[in-house]
C-alpha positions as CSV (number, residue, x, y, z in Angstrom):
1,X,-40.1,-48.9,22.3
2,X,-39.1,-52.6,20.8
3,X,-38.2,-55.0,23.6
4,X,-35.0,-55.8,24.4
5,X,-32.8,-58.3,22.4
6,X,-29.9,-61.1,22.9
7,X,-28.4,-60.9,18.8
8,X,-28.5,-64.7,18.9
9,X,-30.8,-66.6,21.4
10,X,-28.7,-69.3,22.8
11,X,-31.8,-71.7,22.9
12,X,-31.7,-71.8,19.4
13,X,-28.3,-71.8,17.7
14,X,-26.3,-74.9,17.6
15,X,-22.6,-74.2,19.4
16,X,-21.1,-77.8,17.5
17,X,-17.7,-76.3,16.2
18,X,-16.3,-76.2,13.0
19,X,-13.9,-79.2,12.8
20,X,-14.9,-79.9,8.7
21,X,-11.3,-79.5,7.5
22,X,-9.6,-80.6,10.8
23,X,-8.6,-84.3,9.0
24,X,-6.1,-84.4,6.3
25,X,-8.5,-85.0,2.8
26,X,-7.0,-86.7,-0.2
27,X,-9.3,-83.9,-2.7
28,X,-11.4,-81.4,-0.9
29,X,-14.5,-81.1,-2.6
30,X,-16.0,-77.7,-3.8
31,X,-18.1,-76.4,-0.6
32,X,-21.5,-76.8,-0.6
33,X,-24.2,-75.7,2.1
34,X,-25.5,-78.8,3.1
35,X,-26.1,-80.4,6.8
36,X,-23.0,-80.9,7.6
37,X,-22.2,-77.2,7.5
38,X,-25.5,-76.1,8.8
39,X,-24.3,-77.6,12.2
40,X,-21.5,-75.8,11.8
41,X,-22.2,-72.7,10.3
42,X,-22.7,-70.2,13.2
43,X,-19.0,-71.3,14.6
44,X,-18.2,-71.2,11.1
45,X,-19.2,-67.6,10.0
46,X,-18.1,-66.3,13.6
47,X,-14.4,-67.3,13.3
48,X,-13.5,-67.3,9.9
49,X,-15.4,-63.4,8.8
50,X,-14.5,-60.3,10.5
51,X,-16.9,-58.4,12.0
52,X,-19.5,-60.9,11.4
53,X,-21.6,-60.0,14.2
54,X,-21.8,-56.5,13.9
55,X,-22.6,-56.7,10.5
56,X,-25.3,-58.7,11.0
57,X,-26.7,-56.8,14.2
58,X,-26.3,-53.5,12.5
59,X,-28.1,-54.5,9.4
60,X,-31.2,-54.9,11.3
61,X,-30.7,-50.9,13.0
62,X,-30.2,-49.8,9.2
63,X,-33.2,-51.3,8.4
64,X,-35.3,-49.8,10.2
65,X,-34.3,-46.5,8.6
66,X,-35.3,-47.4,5.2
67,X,-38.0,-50.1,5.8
68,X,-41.5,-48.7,4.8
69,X,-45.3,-49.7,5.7
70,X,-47.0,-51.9,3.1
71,X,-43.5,-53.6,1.7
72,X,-41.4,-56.6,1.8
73,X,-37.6,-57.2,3.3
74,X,-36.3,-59.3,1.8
75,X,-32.8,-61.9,3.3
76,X,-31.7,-63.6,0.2
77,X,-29.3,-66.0,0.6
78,X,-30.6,-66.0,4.4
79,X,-28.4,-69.4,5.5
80,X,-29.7,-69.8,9.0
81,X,-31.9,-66.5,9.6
82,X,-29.3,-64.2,11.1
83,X,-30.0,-61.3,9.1
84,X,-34.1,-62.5,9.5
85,X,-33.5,-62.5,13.4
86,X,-31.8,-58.6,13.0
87,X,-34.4,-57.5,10.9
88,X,-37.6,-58.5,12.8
89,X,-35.6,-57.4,16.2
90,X,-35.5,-53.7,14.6
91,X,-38.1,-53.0,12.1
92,X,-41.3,-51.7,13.6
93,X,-42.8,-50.6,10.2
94,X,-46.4,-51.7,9.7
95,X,-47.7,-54.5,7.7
96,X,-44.0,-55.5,6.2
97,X,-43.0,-59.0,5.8
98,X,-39.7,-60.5,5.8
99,X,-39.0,-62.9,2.8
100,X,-36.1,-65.1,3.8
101,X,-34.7,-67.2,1.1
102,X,-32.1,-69.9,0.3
103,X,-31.2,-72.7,-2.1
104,X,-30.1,-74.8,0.5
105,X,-32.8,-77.2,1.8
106,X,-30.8,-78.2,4.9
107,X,-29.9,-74.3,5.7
108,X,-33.9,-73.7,5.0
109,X,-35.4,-76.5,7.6
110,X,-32.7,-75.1,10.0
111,X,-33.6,-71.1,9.7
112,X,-37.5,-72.2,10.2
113,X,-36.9,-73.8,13.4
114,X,-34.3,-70.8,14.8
115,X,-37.0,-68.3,13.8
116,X,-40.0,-70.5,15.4
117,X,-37.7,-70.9,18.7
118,X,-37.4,-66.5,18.3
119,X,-41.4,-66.5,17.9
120,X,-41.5,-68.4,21.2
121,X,-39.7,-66.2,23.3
122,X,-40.5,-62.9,21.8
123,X,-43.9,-61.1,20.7
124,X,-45.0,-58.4,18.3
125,X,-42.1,-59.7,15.3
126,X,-42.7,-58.8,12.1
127,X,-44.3,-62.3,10.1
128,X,-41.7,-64.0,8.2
129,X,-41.7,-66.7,5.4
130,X,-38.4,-68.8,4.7
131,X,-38.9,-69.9,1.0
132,X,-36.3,-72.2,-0.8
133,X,-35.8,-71.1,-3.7
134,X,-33.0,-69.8,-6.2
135,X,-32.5,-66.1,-6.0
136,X,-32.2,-65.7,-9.8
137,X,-35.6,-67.0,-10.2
138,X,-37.6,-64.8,-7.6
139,X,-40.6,-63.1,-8.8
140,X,-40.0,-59.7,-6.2
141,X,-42.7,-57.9,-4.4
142,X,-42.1,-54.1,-3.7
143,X,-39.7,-53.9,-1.3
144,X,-38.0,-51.2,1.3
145,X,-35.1,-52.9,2.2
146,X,-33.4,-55.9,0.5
147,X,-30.4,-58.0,2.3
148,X,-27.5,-59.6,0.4
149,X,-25.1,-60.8,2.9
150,X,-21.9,-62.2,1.7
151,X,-24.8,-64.0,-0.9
152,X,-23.5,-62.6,-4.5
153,X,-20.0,-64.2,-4.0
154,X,-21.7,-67.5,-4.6
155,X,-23.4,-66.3,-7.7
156,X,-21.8,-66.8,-11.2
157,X,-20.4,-63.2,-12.3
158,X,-22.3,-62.8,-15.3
159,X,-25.4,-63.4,-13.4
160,X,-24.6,-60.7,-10.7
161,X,-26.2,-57.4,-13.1
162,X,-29.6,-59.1,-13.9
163,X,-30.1,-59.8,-10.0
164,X,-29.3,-56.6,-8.9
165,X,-31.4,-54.8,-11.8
166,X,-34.3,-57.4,-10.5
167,X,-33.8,-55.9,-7.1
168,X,-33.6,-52.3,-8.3
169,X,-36.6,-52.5,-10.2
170,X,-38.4,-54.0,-6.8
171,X,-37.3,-51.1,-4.8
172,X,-39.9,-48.4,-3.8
173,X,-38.5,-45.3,-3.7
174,X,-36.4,-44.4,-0.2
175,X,-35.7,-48.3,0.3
176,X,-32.5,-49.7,0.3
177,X,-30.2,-52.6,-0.9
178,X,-27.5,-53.6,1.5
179,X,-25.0,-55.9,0.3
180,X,-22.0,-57.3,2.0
181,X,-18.7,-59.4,0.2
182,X,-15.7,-60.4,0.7
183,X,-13.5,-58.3,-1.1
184,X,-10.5,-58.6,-3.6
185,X,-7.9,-56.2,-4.1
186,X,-6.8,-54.2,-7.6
187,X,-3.3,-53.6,-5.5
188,X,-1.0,-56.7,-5.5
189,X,0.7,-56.0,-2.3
190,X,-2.8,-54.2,-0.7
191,X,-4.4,-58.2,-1.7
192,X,-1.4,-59.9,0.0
193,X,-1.2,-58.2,2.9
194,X,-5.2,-58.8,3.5
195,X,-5.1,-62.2,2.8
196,X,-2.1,-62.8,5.1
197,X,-4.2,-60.5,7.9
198,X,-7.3,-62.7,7.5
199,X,-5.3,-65.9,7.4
200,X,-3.9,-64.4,11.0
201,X,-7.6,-63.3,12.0
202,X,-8.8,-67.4,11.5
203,X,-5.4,-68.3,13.0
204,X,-6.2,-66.4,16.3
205,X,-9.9,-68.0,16.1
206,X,-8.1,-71.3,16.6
207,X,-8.0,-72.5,12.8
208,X,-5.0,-74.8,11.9
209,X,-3.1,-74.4,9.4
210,X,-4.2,-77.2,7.5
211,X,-8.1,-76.9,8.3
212,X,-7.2,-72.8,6.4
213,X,-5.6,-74.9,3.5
214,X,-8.2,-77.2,3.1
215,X,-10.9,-75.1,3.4
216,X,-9.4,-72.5,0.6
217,X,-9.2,-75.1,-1.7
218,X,-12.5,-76.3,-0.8
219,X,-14.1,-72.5,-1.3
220,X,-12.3,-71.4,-4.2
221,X,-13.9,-72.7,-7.0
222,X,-17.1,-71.5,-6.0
223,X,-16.9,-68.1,-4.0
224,X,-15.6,-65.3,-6.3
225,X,-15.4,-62.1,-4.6
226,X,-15.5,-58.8,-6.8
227,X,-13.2,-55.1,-5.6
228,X,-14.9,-52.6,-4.1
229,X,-14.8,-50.5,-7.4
230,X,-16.1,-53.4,-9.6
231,X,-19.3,-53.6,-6.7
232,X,-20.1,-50.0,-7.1
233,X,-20.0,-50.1,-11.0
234,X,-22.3,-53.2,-11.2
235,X,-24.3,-51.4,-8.8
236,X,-24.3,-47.8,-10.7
237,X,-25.3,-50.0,-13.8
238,X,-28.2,-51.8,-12.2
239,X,-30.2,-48.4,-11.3
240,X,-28.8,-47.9,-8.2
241,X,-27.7,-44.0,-7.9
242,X,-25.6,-44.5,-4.6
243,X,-23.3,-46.5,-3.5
244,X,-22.1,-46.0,0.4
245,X,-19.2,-48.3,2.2
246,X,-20.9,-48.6,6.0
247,X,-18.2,-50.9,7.2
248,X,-15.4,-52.4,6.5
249,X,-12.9,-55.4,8.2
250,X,-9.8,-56.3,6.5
251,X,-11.0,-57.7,3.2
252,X,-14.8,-58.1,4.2
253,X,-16.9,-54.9,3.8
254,X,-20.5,-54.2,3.6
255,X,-22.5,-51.3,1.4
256,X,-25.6,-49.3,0.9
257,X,-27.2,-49.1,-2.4
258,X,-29.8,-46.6,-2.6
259,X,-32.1,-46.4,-5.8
């Protein structure tokens, strides 16, 4: 049986919160992940996306369903390790490796010292190597299980098909592709009334109102989330010959692509 596990150790993850947008700007700039949101980041992701932490804890139990011996994981778009951490705290499969990438060279030098503080205090984890890199560009090893956790988003639309054909080709046969987005609506009203619910859910999670302006305009530009049905096509088009919603809060949802 696996040892037991904390989801986060507290020895490792920053707790600075997330004041970026608290001061009135003249122009936000377009977001970027650099260090000033890497100290931030875990506040960040915790109070402004539903379900956040079940996601990320259950990605790691569904991995272990579909991870294989002899293969890769791979955490593309891994930000700080999170979905790493999951993974190695619920695979057991022999001789895998987790491949944890980024672009962002401030998120990268943070994830290798989080998951060198979670070899300290815990034994028998699968070996993991945090790579910065672009996504686009990766050369992919056979894999069982592949993680893209609110990671396509960032990524130019009319790049999305050739990455997920990439990772369908990589797939060995039973692995998995889970991918997790914010999500836009076809409905009108069903878009307005989750927008307004996830303005309420960063309201409760002690956002202003002008940090949730500023950061909107700040995101906009470069985050583009896709509907549900427009995932599943892309998807269906890639290789992939299911497409299963495992969760789902407000207008951020996660799937499971199967080859």
């Amino acid at each position: 049986m696996p040892p037991s596990f904390r989801a986060t150790p507290d020895t490792t993850v920053s707790h600075e919160s997330d004041r970026l947008f608290a001061k009135p700007l003249a122009q936000p700039q377009d977001f970027v992940f650099n260090e000033d949101v890497v100290r931030v980041f875990p506040d960040m992701i915790k109070r402004s996306v539903p379900g956040y932490p079940t996601i990320v804890e259950n990605i790691g139990v569904l991995a272990a369903q579909f991870a294989q011996p002899n293969t890769h994981l791979y955490d593309l778009g891994c930000s700080l390790g999170a979905v790493t951490q999951a993974l190695r705290r619920h695979v057991r499969a022999d001789n895998c490796q987790v491949i944890a990438v980024d672009n962002s060279a401030a998120m990268v030098e943070r994830c290798r010292e989080y998951l060198h503080g979670q070899d300290s205090m815990f034994q028998e984890l699968l070996p993991v190597e945090v790579v910065e890199a672009d996504i686009l560009k990766l050369q992919f090893q056979p894999t069982s299980l592949v993680a893209l956790n609110f990671t396509l988003q960032f990524i130019p639309r009319e790049q999305r098909p050739a990455l997920l054909a990439n990772i369908r080709q990589a797939l060995v046969p039973g692995g998995a592709l889970i991918l997790s987005e914010k999500l836009r609506f076809e409905d009108e009203q069903e878009q307005d009334l989750l927008t307004d619910l996830h303005i309420a859910f960063k309201r409760a999670n002690g956002y202003s109102e002008l940090e949730i302006a500023q950061k909107r305009s700040a995101i906009e530009n470069v985050m583009k989330p896709d509907s549900l049905e427009t995932h599943r096509q892309r998807l269906l088009d890639a290789g992939f010959t299911k497409v299963l919603p495992w969760f789902q809060c407000l207008n951020f949802a996660s799937l499971i692509a199967l080859p």
